[in-house]
VOGU-267955 format. One record per residue (C-alpha): y, z, x; residue number from 1. Coordinates in nm, 2 decimals. Example, Ala and Ser with C-alpha at 12.3 -4.5 7.8 and 13.67 -1.06 7.14 Angstrom:
% residues 2
[[-0.45,0.78,1.23],1]
[[-0.11,0.71,1.37],2]
END
This chain:
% residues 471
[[2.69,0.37,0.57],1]
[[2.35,0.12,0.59],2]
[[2.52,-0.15,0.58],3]
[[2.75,-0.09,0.89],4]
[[2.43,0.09,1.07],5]
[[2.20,-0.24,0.94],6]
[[2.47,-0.48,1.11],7]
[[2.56,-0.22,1.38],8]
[[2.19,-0.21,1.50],9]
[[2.12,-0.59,1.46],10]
[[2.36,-0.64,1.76],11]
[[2.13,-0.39,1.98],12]
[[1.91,-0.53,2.18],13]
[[1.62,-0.37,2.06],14]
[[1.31,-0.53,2.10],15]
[[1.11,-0.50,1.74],16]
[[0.73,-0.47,1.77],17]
[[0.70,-0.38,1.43],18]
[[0.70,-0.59,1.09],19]
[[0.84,-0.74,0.95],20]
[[0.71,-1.05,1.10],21]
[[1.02,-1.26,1.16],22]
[[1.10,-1.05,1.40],23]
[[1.50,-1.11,1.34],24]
[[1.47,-1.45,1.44],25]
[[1.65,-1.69,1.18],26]
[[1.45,-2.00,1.05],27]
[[1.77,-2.12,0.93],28]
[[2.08,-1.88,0.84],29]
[[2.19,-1.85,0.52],30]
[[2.45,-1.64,0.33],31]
[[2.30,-1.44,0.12],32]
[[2.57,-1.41,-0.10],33]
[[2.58,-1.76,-0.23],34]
[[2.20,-1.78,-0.25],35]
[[2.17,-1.49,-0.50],36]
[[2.12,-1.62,-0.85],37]
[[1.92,-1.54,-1.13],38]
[[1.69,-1.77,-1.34],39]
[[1.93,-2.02,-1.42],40]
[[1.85,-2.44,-1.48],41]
[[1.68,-2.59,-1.23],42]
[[1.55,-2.31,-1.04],43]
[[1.23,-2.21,-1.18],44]
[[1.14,-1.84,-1.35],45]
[[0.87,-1.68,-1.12],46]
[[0.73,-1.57,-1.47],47]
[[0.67,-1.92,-1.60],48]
[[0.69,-2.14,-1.32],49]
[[0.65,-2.52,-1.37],50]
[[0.93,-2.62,-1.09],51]
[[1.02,-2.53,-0.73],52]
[[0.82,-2.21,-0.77],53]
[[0.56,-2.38,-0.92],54]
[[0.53,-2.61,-0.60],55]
[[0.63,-2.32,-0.35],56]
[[0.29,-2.19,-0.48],57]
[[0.10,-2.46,-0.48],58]
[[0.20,-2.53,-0.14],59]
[[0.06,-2.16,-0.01],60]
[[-0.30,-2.22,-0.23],61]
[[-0.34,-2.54,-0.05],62]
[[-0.25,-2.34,0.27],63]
[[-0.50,-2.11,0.22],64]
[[-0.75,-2.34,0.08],65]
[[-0.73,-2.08,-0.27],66]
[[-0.78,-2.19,-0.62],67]
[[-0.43,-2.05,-0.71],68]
[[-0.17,-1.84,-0.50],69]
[[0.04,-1.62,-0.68],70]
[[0.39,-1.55,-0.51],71]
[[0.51,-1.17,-0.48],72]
[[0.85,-1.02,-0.46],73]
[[0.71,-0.65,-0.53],74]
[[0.52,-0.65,-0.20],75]
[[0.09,-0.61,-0.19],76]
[[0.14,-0.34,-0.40],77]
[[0.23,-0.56,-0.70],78]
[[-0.08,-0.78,-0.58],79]
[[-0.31,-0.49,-0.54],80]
[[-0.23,-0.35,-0.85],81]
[[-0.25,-0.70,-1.07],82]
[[-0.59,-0.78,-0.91],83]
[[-0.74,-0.42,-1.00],84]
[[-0.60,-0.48,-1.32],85]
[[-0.76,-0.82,-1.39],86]
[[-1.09,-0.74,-1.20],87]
[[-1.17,-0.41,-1.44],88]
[[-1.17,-0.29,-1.77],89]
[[-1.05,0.08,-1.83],90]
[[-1.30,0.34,-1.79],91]
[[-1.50,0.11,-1.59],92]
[[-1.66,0.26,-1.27],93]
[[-1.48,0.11,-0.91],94]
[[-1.62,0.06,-0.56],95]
[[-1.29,0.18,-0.31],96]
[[-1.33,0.18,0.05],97]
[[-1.24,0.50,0.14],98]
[[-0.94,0.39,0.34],99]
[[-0.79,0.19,0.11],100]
[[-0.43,0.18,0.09],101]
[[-0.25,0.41,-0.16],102]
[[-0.20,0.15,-0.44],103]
[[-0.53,0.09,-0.49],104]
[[-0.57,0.47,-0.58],105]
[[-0.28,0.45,-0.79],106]
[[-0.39,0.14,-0.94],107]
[[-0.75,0.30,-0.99],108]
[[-0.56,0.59,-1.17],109]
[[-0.35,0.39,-1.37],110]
[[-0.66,0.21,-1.52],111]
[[-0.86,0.53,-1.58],112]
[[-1.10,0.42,-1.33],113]
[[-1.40,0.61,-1.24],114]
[[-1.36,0.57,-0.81],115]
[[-1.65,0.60,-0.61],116]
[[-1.64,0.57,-0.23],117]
[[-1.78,0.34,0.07],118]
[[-1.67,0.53,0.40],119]
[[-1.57,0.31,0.72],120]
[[-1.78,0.38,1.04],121]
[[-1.69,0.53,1.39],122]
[[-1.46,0.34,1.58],123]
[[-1.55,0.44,1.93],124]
[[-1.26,0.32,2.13],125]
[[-1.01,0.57,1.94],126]
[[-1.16,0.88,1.71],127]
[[-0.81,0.85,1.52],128]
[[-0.91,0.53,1.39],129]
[[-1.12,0.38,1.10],130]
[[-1.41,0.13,1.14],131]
[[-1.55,-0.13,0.99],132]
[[-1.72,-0.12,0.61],133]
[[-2.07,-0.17,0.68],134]
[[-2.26,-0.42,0.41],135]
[[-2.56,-0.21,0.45],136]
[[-2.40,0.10,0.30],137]
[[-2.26,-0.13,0.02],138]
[[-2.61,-0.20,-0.09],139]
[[-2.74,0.11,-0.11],140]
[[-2.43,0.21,-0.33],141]
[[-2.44,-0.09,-0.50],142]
[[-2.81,-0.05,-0.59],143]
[[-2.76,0.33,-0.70],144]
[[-2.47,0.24,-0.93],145]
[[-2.57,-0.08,-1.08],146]
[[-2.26,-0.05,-1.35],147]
[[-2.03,-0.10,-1.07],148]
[[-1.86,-0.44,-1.09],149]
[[-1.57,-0.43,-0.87],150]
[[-1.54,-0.36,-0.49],151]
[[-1.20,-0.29,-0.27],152]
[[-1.21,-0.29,0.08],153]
[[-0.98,-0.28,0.34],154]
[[-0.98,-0.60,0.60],155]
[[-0.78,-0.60,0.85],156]
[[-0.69,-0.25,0.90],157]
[[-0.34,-0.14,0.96],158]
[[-0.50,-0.13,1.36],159]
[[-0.67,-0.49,1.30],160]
[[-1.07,-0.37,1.24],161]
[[-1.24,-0.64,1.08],162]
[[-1.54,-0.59,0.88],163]
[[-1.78,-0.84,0.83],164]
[[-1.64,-0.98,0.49],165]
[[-1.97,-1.27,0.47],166]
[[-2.20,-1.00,0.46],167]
[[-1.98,-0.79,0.19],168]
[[-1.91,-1.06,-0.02],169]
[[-2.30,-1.19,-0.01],170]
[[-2.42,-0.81,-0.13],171]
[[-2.11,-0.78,-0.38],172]
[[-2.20,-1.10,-0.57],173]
[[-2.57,-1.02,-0.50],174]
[[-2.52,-0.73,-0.76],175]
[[-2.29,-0.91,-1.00],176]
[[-1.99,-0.78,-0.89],177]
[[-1.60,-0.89,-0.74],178]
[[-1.49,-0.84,-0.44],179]
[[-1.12,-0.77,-0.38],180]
[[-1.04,-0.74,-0.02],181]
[[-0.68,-0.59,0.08],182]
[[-0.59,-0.81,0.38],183]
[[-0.20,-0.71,0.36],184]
[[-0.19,-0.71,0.76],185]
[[-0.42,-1.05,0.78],186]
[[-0.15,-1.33,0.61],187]
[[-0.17,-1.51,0.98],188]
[[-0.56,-1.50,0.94],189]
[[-0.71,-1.87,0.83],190]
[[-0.39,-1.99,1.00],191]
[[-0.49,-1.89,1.36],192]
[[-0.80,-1.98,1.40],193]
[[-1.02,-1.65,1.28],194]
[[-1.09,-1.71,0.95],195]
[[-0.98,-1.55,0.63],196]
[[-1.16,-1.30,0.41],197]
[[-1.08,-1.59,0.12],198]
[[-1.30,-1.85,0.29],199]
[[-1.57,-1.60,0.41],200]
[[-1.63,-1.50,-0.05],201]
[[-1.35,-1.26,-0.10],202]
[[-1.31,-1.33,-0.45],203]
[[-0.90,-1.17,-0.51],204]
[[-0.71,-1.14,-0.17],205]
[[-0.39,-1.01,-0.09],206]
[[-0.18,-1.10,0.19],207]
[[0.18,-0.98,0.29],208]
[[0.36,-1.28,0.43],209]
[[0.64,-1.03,0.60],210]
[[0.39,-0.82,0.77],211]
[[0.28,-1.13,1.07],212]
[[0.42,-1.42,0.93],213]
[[0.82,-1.52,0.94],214]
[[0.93,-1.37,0.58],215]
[[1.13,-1.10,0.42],216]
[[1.02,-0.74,0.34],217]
[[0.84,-0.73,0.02],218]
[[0.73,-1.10,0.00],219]
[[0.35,-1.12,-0.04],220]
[[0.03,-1.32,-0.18],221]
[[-0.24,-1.30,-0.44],222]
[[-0.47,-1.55,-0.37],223]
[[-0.75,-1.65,-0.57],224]
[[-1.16,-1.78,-0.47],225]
[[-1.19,-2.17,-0.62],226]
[[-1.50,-2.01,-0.90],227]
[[-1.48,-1.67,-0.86],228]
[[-1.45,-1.63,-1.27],229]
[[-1.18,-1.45,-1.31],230]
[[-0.95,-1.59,-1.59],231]
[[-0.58,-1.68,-1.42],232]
[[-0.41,-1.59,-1.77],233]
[[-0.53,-1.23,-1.72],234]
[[-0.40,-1.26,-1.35],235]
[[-0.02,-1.37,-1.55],236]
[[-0.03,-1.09,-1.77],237]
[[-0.07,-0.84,-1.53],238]
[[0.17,-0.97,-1.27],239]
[[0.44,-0.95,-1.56],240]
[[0.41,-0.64,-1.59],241]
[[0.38,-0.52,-1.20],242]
[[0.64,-0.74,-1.05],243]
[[1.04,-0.76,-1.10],244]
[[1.18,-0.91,-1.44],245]
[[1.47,-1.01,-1.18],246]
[[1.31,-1.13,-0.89],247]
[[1.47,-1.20,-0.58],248]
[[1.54,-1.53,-0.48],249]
[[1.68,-1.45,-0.15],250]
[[1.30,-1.35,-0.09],251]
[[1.17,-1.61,-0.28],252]
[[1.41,-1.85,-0.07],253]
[[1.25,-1.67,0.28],254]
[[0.87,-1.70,0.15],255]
[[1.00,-2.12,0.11],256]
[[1.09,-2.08,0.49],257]
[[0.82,-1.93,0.60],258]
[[0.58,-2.21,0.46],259]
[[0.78,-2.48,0.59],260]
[[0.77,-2.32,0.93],261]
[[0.39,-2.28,0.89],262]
[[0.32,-2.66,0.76],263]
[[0.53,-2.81,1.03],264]
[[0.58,-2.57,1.35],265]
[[0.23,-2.33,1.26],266]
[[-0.04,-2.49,1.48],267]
[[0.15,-2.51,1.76],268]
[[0.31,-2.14,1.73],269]
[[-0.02,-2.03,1.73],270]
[[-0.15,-2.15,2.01],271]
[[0.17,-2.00,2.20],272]
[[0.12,-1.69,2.03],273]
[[-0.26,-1.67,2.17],274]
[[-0.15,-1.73,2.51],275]
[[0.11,-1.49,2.48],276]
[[-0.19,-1.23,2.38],277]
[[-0.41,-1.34,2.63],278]
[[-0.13,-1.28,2.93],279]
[[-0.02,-0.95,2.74],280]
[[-0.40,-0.83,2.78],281]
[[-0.44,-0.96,3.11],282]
[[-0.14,-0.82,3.25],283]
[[-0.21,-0.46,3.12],284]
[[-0.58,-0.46,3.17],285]
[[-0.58,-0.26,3.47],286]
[[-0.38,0.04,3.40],287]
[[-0.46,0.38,3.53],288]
[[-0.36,0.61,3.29],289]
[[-0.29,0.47,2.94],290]
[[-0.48,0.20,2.82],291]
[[-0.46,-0.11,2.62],292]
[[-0.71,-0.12,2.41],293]
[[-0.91,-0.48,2.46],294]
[[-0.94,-0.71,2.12],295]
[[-1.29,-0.75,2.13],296]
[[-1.39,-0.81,1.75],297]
[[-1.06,-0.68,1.60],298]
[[-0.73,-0.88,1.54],299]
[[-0.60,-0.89,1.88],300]
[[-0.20,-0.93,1.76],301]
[[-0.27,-0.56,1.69],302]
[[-0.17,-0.41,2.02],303]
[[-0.30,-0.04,2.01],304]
[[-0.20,0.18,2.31],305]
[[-0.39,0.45,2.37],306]
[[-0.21,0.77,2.57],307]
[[-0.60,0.89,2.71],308]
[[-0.50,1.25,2.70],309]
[[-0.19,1.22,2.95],310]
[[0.07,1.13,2.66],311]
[[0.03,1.12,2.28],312]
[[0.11,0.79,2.10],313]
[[0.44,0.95,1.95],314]
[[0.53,1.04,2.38],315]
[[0.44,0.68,2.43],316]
[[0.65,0.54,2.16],317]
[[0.93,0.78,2.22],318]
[[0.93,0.65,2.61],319]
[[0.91,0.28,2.46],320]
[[1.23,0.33,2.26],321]
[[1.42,0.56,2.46],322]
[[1.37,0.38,2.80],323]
[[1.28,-0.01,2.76],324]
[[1.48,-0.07,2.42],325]
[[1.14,-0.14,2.23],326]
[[1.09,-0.04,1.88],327]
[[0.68,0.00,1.79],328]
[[0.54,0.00,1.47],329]
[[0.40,0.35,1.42],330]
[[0.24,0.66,1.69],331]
[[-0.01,0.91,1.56],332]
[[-0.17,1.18,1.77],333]
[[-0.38,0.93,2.04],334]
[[-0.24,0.62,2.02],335]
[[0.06,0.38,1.96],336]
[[0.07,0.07,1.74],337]
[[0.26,-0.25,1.87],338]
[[0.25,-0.52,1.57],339]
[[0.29,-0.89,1.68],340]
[[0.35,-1.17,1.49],341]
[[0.34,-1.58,1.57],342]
[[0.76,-1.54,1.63],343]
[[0.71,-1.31,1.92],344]
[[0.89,-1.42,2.26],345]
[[0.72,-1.49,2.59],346]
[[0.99,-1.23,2.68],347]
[[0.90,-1.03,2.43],348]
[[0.56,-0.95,2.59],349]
[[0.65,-0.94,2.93],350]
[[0.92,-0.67,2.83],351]
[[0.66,-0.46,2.67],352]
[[0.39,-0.47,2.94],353]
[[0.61,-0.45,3.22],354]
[[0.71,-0.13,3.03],355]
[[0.35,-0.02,3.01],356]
[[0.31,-0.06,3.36],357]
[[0.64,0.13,3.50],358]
[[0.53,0.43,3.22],359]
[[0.15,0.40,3.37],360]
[[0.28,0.42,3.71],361]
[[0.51,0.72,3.63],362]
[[0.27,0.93,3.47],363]
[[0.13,1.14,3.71],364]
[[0.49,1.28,3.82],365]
[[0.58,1.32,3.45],366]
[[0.28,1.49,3.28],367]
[[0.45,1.69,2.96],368]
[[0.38,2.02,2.92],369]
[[0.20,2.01,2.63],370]
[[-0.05,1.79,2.80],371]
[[-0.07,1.98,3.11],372]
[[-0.13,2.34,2.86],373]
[[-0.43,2.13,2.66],374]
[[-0.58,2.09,2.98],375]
[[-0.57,2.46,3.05],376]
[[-0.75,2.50,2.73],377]
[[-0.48,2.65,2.48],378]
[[-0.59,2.77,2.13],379]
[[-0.48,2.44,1.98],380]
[[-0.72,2.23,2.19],381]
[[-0.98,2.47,2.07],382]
[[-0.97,2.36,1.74],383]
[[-1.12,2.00,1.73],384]
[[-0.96,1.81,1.41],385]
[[-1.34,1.64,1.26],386]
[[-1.23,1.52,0.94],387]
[[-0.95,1.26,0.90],388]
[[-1.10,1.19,0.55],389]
[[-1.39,1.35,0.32],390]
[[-1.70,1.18,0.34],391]
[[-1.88,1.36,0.05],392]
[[-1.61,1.48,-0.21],393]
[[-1.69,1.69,-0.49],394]
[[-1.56,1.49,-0.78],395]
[[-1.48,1.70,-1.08],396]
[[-1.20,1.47,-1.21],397]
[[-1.15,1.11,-1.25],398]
[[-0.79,1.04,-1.09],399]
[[-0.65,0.99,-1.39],400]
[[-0.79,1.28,-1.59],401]
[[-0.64,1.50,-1.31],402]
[[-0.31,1.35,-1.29],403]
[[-0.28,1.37,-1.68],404]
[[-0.32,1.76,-1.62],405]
[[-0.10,2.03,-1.64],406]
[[-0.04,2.09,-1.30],407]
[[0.07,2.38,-1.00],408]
[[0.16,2.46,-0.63],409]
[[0.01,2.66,-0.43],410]
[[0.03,2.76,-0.09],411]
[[-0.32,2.59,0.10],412]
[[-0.49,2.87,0.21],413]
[[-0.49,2.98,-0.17],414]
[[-0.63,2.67,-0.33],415]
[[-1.02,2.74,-0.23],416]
[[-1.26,2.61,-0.54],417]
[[-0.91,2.42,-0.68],418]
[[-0.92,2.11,-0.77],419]
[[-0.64,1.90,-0.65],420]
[[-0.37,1.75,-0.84],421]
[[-0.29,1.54,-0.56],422]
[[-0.33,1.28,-0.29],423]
[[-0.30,1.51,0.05],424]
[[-0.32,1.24,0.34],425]
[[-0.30,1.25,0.73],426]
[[-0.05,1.01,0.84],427]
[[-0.18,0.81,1.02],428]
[[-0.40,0.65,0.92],429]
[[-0.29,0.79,0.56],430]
[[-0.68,0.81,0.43],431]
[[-0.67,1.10,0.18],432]
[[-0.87,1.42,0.28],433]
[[-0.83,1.48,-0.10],434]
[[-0.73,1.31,-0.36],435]
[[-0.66,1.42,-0.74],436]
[[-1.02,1.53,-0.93],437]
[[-1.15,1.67,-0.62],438]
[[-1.24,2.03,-0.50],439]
[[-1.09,2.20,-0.23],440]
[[-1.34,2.30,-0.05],441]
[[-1.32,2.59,0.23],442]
[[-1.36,2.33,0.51],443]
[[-1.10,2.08,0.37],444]
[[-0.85,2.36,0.41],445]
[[-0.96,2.42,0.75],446]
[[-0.92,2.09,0.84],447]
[[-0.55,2.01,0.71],448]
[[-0.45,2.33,0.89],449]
[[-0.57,2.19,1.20],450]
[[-0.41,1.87,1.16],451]
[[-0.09,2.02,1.02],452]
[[-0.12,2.25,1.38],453]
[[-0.20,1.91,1.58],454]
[[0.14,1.82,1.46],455]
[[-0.01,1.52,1.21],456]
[[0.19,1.46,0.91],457]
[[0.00,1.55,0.60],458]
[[0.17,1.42,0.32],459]
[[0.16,1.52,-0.04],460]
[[0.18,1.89,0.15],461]
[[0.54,2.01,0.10],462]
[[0.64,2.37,0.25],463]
[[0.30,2.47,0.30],464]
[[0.18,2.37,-0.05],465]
[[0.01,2.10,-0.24],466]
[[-0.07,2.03,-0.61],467]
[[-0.35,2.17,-0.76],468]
[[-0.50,2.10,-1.14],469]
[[-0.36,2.46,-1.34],470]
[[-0.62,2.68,-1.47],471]
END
């Protein structure tokens, strides 16, 4: 059962470069049985908190330097969909960065918003990869649409690309709008010396304490900009109605932890933790046939490994696990995704590029197949995937008009001129290539084929079908 395999697996020495942040190392053990209470005297209501809740956020605005922190149990999504919420009215037209995480769709949807779309540049390390939001683009989109009034970006990524959140937050207010930046992978930022999309004009940020700090799944931040105008009872509403009437307070107890560790251990973690990075780069900077990819301007506890045609990142990962004991956060089809947080060992980096090296230096005897037949030019490799996400959709449907549809399957080749009924997503980096409202187009077809072919998981496509809007 989980709970056998959970304990079972816990006594493995597994290495985890993946969140959540803590990285199984205890601030302090406690048993979660006699820790698990409800709202009883003396111990706050997350709802209505004037006590230790109360103080617990207090103590993470002040951290942050934000007006008010709001303490989540429900994850970012609970954040996400709150700050939507109180940024917008319904009907009201939304700026979305096209890769946005999925509740910000759903929260777009769920408040009948009209969604129109900023597109992330070219990354040029890694094809596979979104860029940065540029501020120019948001200017021209912002002076087209002058109705718009709310913009959601993305910042970090997932991969740690960082856009230039001054700039946005300049030409968002410029227009008279709000700025909500999604910085789920970014609760370290602020705290380790890069600074956080809050103090660079973000006007709602979340943050996802269990991502790269010490905290349990599903503990998160909303944070709000001192005089962004946004009114906090709003904020209260909404977060009664996206969060847990029975919040946790075994997680509520960890995010208490994980502040305490920050106010009294954080500066010098940190500056461990960057010197672990800096030895980890050094270290793997000369390697012949994978490659690290360097930090320059992104979040460099965001350790991306590309394969560089001789393995894919799901071959790299596979030889991580299988071989050295180390568990990475996610593969896709060119790279691999190490996540590091401030509780990472010295011997914890060493393990993983000492593994990097040995896999680098074993390469050439140990090309796979499939590698070896892309190089002969197979069919596959003939077919170039071009489209991870649609730049120009045709929008016949706001989400939630189509989601409110009757709806249908039907196998892809047969949905040409449908519109979807659907979010169909490559994953990763899980930016839809449609979402619901939108028309299939010839080409979009096409493309999920390819990337279905390329072995990519597409979800929302389930035995060869996806939802479409019934005629």
């Amino acid at each position: 059962m989980l709970d056998e395999k959970l304990e079972s697996y816990g006594q493995q020495d597994v290495y985890p470069f993946h969140m959540p942040g803590h990285k199984r190392i205890s601030l302090g053990s406690f048993d979660p049985y006699t820790v698990d209470i409800t709202e009883i005297e003396g111990f706050d209501n997350l709802h209505d908190p004037t006590g230790l809740i109360k103080e617990l956020e207090e103590g993470y605005a002040d951290l942050y330097g934000a007006e008010e922190a709001y303490l989540l149990v429900n994850g970012s999504t609970a954040g996400i969909m709150t700050a939507l919420f109180s940024a917008i009215s319904r009907e009201e037209e939304v700026l979305l960065a096209r890769n946005c995480h999925g509740s910000v769709y759903h929260g777009a949807m769920l408040r009948n918003a009209q969604a129109r779309y900023v597109y992330p540049g070219s990354f040029s390390a890694c094809e596979d990869i979104p860029g940065e939001i540029c501020p120019e683009e948001l200017e021209v989109t912002l002076r087209e649409h002058g109705e718009i009034r709310t913009v959601v970006i993305t910042s970090p990524t997932y991969e740690g690309v960082i856009s230039d959140i001054r700039s946005i937050a300049e030409t968002v207010h410029r227009h008279g709008a709000k700025l909500i930046v999604d910085a789920a992978h970014g609760a370290h930022l602020g705290l380790n010396g890069m600074e956080s999309p809050l103090s660079l004009g973000a006007d709602l940020v979340v943050v996802s304490l269990h991502k790269t700090l010490p905290a349990f799944t599903s503990t998160a931040l909303l944070l709000k900009r001192k005089g962004c105008g946004i009114d906090s009872r709003r904020i209260r509403l909404y977060l009664d109605c996206f969060q847990t009437s029975s919040p946790s307070y075994i997680l509520m107890a960890g995010a208490s932890k994980c502040l305490r560790y920050l106010k009294e251990y954080g500066k010098k973690g940190f500056r461990e933790y960057q010197k672990h990075l800096e030895e980890f780069y050094s270290k793997t900077a000369d390697l012949r046939w994978i490659r690290v990819l360097p930090p320059s301007d992104r979040d460099p506890g965001k350790i991306i490994i590309l394969g560089n045609g001789h393995l894919t990142g799901k071959e790299i990962a596979d030889r991580l696990r299988r071989d050295f004991s180390i568990e990475t956060e996610m593969a896709c089809g060119t790279y691999c995704l190490a996540m590091t947080s401030v509780m990472d060992t010295k011997e914890g980096f060493l393990r993983l590029s000492d593994a990097l090296i040995r896999i680098d230096e074993t390469i050439p005897d140990q090309l796979p197949t499939s590698i070896k037949a892309g190089r002969e030019g197979d069919a596959d490799s003939e077919q170039p995937l071009e489209m991870l996400y649609t730049k120009e959709p045709v929008i016949v449907m706001t989400l939630s008009e189509a989601a409110e549809e009757r709806q249908s399957v039907r196998l892809i080749e047969a949905t040409k001129d449908c519109i979807s009924g659907g979010f169909v997503s490559f994953y990763p980096p899980g930016i839809p290539i449609l979402c619901p409202g939108e028309l299939i187009t010839g080409e979009i077809i096409r493309q999920i084929k390819i990337g279905m072919d390329k072995g990519l998981t597409a979800t929302g496509v389930k035995e060869g079908q996806i939802a479409i809007v019934a005629e």
